[in-house]
GUMIZA-177152 format. One record per residue (C-alpha): residue number from 1; x, y, z. Coordinates in steps of 0.2 Angstrom, whole numbers. Layout:
<recs>
+-----+-------+-------+-------+
! seq !    c1 !    c2 !    c3 !
+-----+-------+-------+-------+
! NUM !     X !     Y !     Z !
...
+-----+-------+-------+-------+
</recs>
This chain:
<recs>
+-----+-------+-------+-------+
! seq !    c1 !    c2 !    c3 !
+-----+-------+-------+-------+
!   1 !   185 !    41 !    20 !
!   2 !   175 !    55 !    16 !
!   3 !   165 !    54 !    -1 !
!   4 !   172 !    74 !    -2 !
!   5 !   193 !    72 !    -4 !
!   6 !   206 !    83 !   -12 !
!   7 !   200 !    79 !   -28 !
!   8 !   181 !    88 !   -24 !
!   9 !   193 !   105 !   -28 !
!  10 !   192 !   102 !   -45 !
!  11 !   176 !   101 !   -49 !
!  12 !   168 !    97 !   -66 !
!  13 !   167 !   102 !   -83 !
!  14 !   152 !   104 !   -95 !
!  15 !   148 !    90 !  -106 !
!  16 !   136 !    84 !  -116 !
!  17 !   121 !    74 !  -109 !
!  18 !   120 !    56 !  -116 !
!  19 !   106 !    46 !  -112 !
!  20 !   110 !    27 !  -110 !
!  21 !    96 !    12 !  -111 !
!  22 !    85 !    13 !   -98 !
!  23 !    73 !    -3 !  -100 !
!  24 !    81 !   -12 !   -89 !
!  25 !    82 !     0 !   -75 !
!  26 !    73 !    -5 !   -59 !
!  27 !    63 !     9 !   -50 !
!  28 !    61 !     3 !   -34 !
!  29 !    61 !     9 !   -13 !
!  30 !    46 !    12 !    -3 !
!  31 !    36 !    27 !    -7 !
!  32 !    39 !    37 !     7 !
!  33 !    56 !    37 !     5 !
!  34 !    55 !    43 !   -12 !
!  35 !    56 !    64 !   -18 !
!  36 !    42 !    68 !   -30 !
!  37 !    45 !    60 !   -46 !
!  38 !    45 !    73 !   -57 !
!  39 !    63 !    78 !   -59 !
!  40 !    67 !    59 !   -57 !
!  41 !    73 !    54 !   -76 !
!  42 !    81 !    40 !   -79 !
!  43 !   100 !    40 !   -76 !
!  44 !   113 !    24 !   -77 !
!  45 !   130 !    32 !   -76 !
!  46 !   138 !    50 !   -76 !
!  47 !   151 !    58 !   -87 !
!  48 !   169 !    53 !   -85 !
!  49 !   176 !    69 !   -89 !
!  50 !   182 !    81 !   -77 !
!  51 !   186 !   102 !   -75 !
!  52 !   178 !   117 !   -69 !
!  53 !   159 !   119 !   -69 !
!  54 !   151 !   127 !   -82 !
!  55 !   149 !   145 !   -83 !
!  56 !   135 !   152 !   -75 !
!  57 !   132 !   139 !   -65 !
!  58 !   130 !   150 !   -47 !
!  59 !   142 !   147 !   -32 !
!  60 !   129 !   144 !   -19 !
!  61 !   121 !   130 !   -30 !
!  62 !   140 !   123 !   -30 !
!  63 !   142 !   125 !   -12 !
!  64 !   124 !   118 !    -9 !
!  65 !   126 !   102 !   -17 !
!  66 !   145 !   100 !   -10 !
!  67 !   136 !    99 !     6 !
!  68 !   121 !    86 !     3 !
!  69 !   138 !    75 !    -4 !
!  70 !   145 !    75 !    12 !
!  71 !   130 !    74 !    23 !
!  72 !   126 !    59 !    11 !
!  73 !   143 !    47 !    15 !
!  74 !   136 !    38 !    26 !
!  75 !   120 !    31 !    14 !
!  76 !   132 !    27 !     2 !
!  77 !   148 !    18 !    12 !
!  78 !   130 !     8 !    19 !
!  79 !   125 !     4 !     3 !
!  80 !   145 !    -2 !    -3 !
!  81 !   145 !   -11 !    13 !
!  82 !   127 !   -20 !    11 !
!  83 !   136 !   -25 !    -8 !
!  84 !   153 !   -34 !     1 !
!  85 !   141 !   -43 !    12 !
!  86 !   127 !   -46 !     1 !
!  87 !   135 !   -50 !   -17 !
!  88 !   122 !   -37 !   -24 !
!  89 !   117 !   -20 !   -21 !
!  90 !   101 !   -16 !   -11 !
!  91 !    86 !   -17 !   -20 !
!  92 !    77 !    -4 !    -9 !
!  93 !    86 !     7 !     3 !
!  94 !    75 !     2 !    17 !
!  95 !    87 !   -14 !    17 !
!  96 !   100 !    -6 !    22 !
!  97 !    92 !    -1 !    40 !
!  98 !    96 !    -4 !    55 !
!  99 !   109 !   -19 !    49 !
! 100 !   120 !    -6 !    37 !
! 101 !   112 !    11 !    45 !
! 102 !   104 !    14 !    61 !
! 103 !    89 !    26 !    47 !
! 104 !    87 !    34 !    34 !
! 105 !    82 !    52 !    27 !
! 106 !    61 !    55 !    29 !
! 107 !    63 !    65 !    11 !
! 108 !    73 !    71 !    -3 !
! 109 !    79 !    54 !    -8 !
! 110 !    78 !    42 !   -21 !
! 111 !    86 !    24 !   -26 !
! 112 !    87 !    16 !   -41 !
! 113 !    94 !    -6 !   -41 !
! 114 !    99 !   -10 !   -59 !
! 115 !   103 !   -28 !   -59 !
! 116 !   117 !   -25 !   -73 !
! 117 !   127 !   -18 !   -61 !
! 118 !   124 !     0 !   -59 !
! 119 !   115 !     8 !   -45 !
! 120 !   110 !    25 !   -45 !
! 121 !   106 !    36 !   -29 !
! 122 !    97 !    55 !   -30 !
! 123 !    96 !    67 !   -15 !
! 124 !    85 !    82 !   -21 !
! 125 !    95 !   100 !   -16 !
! 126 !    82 !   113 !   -12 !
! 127 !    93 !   128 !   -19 !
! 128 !    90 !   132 !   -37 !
! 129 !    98 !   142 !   -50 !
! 130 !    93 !   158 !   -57 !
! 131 !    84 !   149 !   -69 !
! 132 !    75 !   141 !   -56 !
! 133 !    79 !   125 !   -61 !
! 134 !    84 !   113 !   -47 !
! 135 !    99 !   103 !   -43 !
! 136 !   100 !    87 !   -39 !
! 137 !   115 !    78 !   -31 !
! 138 !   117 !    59 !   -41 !
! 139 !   130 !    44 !   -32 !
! 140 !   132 !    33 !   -47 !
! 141 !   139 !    15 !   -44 !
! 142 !   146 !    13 !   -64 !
! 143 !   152 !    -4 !   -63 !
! 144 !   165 !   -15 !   -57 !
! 145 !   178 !    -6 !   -66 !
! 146 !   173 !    13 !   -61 !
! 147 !   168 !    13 !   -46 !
! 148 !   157 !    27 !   -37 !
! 149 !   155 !    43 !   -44 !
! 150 !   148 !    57 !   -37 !
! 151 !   142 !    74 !   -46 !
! 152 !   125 !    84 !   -48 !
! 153 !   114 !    90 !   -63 !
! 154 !    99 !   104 !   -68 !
! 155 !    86 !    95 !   -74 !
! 156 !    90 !   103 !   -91 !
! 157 !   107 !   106 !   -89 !
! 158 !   124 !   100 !   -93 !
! 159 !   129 !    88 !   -79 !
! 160 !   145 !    91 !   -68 !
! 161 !   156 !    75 !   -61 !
! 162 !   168 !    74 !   -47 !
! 163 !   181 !    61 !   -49 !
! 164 !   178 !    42 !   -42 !
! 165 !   176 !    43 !   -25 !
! 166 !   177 !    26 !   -22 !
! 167 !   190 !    11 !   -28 !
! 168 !   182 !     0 !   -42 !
! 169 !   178 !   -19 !   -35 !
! 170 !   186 !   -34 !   -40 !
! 171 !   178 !   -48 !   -50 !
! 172 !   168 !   -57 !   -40 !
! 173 !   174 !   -74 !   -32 !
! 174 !   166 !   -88 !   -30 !
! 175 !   159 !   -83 !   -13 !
! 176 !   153 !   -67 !   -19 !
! 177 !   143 !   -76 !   -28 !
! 178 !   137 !   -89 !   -18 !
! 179 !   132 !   -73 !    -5 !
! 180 !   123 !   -65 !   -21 !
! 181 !   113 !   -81 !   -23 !
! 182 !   108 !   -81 !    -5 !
! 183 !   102 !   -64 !    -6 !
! 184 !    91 !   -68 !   -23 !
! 185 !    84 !   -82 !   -13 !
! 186 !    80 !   -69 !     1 !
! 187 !    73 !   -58 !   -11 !
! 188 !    63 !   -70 !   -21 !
! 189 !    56 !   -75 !    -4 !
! 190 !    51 !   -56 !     2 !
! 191 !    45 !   -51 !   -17 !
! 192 !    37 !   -68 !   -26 !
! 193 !    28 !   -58 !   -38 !
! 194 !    44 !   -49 !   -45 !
! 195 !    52 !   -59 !   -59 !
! 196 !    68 !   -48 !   -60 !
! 197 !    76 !   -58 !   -44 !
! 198 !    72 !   -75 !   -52 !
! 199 !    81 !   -69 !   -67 !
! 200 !    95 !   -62 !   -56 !
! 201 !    96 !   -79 !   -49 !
! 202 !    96 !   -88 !   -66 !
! 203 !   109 !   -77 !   -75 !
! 204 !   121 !   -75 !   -59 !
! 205 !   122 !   -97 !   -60 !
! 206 !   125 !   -96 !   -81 !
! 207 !   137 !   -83 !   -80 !
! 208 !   147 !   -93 !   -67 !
! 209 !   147 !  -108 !   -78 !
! 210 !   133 !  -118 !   -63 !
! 211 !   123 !  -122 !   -79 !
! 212 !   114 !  -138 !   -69 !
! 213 !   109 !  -126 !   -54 !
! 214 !   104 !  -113 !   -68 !
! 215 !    92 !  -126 !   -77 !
! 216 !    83 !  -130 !   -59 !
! 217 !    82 !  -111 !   -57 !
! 218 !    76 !  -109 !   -74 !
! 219 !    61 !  -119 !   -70 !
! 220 !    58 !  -113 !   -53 !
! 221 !    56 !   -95 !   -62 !
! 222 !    44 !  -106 !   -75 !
! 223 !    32 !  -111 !   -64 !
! 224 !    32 !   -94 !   -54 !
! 225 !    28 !   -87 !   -71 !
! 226 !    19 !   -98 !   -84 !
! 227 !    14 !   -88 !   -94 !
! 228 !    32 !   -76 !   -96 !
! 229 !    44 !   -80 !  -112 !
! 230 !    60 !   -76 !  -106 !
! 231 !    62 !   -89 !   -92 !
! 232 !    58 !  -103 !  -109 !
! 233 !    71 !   -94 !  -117 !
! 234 !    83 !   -95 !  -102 !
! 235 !    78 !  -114 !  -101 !
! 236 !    81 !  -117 !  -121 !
! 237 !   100 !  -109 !  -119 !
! 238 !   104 !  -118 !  -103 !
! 239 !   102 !  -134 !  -113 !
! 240 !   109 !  -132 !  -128 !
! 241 !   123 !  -128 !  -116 !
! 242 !   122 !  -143 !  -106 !
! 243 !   119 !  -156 !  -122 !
! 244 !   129 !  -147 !  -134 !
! 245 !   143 !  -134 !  -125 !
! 246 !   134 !  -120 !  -137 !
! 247 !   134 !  -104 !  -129 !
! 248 !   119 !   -94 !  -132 !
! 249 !   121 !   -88 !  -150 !
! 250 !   133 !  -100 !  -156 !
! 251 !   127 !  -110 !  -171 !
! 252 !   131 !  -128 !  -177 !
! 253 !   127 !  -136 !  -193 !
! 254 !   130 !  -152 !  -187 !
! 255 !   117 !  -148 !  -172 !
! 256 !   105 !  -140 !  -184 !
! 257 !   105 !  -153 !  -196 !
! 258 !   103 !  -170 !  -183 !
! 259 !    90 !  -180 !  -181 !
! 260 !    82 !  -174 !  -169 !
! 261 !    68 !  -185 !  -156 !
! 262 !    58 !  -173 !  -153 !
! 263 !    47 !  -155 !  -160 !
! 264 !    56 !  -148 !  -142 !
! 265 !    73 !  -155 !  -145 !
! 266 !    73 !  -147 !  -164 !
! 267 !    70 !  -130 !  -157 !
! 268 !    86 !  -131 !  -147 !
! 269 !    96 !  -130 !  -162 !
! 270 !    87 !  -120 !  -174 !
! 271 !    76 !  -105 !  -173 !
! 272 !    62 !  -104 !  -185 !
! 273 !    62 !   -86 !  -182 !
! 274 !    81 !   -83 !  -189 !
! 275 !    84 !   -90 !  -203 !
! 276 !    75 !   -93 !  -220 !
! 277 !    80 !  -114 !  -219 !
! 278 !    75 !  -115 !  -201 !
! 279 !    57 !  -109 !  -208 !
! 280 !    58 !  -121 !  -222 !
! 281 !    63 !  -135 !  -211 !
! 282 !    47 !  -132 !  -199 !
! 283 !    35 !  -143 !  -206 !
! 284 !    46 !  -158 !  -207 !
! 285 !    50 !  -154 !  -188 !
! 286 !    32 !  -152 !  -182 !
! 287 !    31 !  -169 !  -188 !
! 288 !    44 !  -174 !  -173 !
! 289 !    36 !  -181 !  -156 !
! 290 !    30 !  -164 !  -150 !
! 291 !    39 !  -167 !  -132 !
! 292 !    45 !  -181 !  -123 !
! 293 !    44 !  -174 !  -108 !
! 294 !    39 !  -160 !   -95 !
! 295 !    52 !  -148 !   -98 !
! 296 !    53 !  -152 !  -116 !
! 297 !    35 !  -145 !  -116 !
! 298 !    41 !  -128 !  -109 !
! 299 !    49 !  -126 !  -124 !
! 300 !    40 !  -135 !  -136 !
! 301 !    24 !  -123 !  -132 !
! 302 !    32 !  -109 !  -135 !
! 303 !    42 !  -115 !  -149 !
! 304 !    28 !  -118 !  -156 !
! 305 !    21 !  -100 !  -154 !
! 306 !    33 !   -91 !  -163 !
! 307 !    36 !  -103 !  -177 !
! 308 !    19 !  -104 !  -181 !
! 309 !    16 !   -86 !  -178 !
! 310 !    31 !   -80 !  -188 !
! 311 !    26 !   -94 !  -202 !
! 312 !     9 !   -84 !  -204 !
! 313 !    22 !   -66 !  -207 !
! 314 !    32 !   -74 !  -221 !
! 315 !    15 !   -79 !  -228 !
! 316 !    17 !   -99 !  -225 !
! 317 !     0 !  -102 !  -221 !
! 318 !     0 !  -120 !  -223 !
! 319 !    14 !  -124 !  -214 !
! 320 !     9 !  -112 !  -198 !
! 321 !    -8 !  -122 !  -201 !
! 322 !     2 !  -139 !  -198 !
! 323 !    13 !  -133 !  -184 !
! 324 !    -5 !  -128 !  -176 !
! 325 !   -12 !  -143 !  -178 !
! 326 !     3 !  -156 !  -170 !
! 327 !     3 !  -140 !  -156 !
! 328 !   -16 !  -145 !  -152 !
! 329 !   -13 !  -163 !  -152 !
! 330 !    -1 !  -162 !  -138 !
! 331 !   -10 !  -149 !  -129 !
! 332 !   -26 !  -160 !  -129 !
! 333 !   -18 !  -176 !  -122 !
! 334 !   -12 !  -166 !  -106 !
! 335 !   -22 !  -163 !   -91 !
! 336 !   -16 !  -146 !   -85 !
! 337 !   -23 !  -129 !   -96 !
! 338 !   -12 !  -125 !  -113 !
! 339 !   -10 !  -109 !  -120 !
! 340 !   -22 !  -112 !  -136 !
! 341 !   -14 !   -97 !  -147 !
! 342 !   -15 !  -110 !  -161 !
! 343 !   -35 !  -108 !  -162 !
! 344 !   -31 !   -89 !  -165 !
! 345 !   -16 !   -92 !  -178 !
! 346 !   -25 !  -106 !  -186 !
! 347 !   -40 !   -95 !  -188 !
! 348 !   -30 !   -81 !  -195 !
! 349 !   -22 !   -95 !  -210 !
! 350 !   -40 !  -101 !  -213 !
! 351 !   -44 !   -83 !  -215 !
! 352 !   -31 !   -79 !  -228 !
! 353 !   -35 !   -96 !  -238 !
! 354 !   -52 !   -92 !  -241 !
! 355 !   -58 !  -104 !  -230 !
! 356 !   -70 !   -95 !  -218 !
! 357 !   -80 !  -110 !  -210 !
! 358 !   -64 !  -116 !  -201 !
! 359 !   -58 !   -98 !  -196 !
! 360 !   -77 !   -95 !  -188 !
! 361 !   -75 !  -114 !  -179 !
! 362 !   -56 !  -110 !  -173 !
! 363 !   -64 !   -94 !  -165 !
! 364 !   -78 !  -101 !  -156 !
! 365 !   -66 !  -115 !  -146 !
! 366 !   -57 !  -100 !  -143 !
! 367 !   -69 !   -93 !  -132 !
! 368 !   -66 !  -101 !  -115 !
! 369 !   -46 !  -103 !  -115 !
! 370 !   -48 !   -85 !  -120 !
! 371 !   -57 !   -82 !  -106 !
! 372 !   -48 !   -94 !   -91 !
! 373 !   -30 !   -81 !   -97 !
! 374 !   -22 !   -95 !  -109 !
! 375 !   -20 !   -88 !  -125 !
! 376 !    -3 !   -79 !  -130 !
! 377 !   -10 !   -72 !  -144 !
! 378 !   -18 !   -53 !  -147 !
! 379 !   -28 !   -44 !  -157 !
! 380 !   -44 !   -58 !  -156 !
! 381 !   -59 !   -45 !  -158 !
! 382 !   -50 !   -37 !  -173 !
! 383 !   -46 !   -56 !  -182 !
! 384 !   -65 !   -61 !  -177 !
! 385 !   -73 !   -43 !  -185 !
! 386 !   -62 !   -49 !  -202 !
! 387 !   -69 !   -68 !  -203 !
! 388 !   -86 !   -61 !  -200 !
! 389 !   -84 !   -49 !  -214 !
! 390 !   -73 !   -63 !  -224 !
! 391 !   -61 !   -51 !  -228 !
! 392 !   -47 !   -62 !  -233 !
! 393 !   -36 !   -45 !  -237 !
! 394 !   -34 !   -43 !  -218 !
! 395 !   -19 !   -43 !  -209 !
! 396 !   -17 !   -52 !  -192 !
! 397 !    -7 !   -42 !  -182 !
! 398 !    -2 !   -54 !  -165 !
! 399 !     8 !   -40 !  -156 !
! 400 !    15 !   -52 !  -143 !
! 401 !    33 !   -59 !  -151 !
! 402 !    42 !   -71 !  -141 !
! 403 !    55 !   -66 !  -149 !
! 404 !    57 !   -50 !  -139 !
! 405 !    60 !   -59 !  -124 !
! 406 !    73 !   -69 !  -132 !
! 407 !    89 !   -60 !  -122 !
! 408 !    87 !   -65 !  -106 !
! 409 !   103 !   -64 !   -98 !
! 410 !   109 !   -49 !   -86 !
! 411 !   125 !   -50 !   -79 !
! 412 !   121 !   -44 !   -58 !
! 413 !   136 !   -36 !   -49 !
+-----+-------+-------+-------+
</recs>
């Protein structure tokens, strides 16, 4: 079917232009294949409502951009067709050839993959407005309950919609994804050094309820990425899931308040960055066997980051001191490199207690963890400039939160 039916005759109507989050949009497609970036903003979805163009809007531009939409229905029934096979949209339109499409356009052409679902594809119209602002045509892939849609926008203009040009997909089945497993698995393969696909792979196995498949992949994307938060934080959920039956931001007072046999193990249940009584119950737990075992690390490292980090913000300076220390016990009865973040936070206490012979000594066994890559922690020059000066008044700002990386889940159509 021709991506131009009956319903092209209507047009569009002006509305306004709402930008949506754009963090987790992917750019991605090899650079040959992609127009000049300049009039390539960020875009996740097109207006739903429908009508005549907007005044002033000249015919030729309407005409021209009619066109590129029919010239373009073979890229985007490929694309549809690479997503029934494949469980996933392309990644980069290069995948598409010579499987879905015998090749693509040289120019004038750009892809957008966003693993939540919407995939976004320019073609840059060469006629202009008198304004001599360009038109672009955009296929927009809104989700599984809209479909296709396909329209074209000024770059400062209103943008104008044609009504869904293609049906909405069903929910996806267990062998859609099983077949969007096996194309994170060929992806992961062809791009190791991307994290998004391991993620993919990780939230496509939660959100169909695989959550012992999910842990494995939790720690596959791990040690492809020691040193990334969010894949800790994917592990942390899966097993509160698996010991528990919490989902990800459930709470029980019961789990909270357990006795817990380990530092890791706590941290499952309470979040020393939430609540008030998870901060005051922090020392008690950093008392706890840090970690029984090597997944209990995982999380016990990073757990102890944030806590001990976030204990330093609310001015518990002791108790971050304390979490620090059982944090370098463990770490020094390993063999393999730990971050050391807890010479830099440590330090940082000292500073604020007055006590500037243990800040100067935490900084000095600093130095070569710092320099091998295994300290979390920021801001070091700033923090060592304040202990040489002893000025107990400054401020330690550690930029990096775990936290931020706390909401790992996407959900891949």
């Amino acid at each position: 079917m021709s991506l131009l039916d009956s319903r092209l005759l209507r047009g569009a109507r002006s509305i306004e232009h709402r930008h949506s989050d754009h963090r987790s949009i992917r750019t991605v497609g090899s650079a040959a294949l992609v127009a000049p970036i300049g009039w390539l903003t960020v875009l996740t979805g097109l207006p739903v409502a429908l009508g005549q163009p907007a005044a002033g809007v000249p015919n030729e531009i309407h005409a021209a951009c009619e066109k590129v939409i029919r010239q373009s229905t073979p890229l985007v029934d490929a694309a549809r067709e690479y997503r029934a096979r494949r469980g996933l949209w392309p990644a980069k339109l290069a995948d598409l050839v010579p499987e879905f499409l015998s090749n693509l356009p040289s120019s004038g052409i750009a892809y957008r993959w966003d693993p939540e679902g919407k995939s976004t594809l320019w073609l840059d119209v060469a006629s202009k407005s008198g304004a001599g602002r360009a038109m672009h045509v955009v296929h927009v892939f809104a989700g599984l309950d809209r479909g296709w849609h396909a329209g074209y926008e000024g770059r400062l203009r209103p943008r104008y919609k044609i009504d869904p040009l293609r049906a909405p997909l069903p929910m996806p089945s267990d062998a859609d994804i099983d077949r969007a497993l096996s194309e994170t698995a060929r992806r992961i393969e062809a791009a190791p050094k991307d994290p998004i696909h391991h993620q993919c792979r990780v939230s496509l196995l939660y959100n169909a309820g695989r959550f012992k498949p999910a842990r494995a992949a939790a720690l596959v994307w791990i040690r492809a990425f020691p040193r990334a938060f969010a894949p800790r934080y994917a592990l942390i959920d899966i097993d509160r899931k698996l010991l528990a039956g919490l989902e990800r931001f459930e709470s029980s007072v019961e789990w909270e308040r357990k006795e817990h046999a380990s530092f890791a193990r706590w941290r499952l249940f309470n979040r020393a960055t939430h609540s008030s009584l998870a901060v005051q119950r922090l020392p008690s737990a950093a008392r706890l066997p840090f970690a029984r075992d090597e997944a209990e690390w995982l999380i016990a490292e990073m757990a102890a980051y944030e806590g001990a980090a976030h204990s330093y913000a609310v001015s518990r300076y002791r108790a971050a001191i304390q979490v620090c220390d059982a944090w370098q016990a463990a770490a020094e009865t390993r063999f393999e490199p730990c971050d050391a973040s807890y010479f830099a936070i440590r330090a940082a206490c000292h500073l604020k207690l007055g006590e500037f012979d243990r800040a100067e000594a935490d900084l000095k066994r600093l130095r070569t963890p710092l320099e091998n890559g295994l300290v979390w922690a920021d801001g070091i020059e700033e923090l060592r400039s304040a202990i040489r000066q002893r000025d107990s008044e400054f401020e330690y700002r550690n930029t990096k939160r775990a936290a931020d990386k706390y909401n790992w889940l996407i959900h891949p159509r």
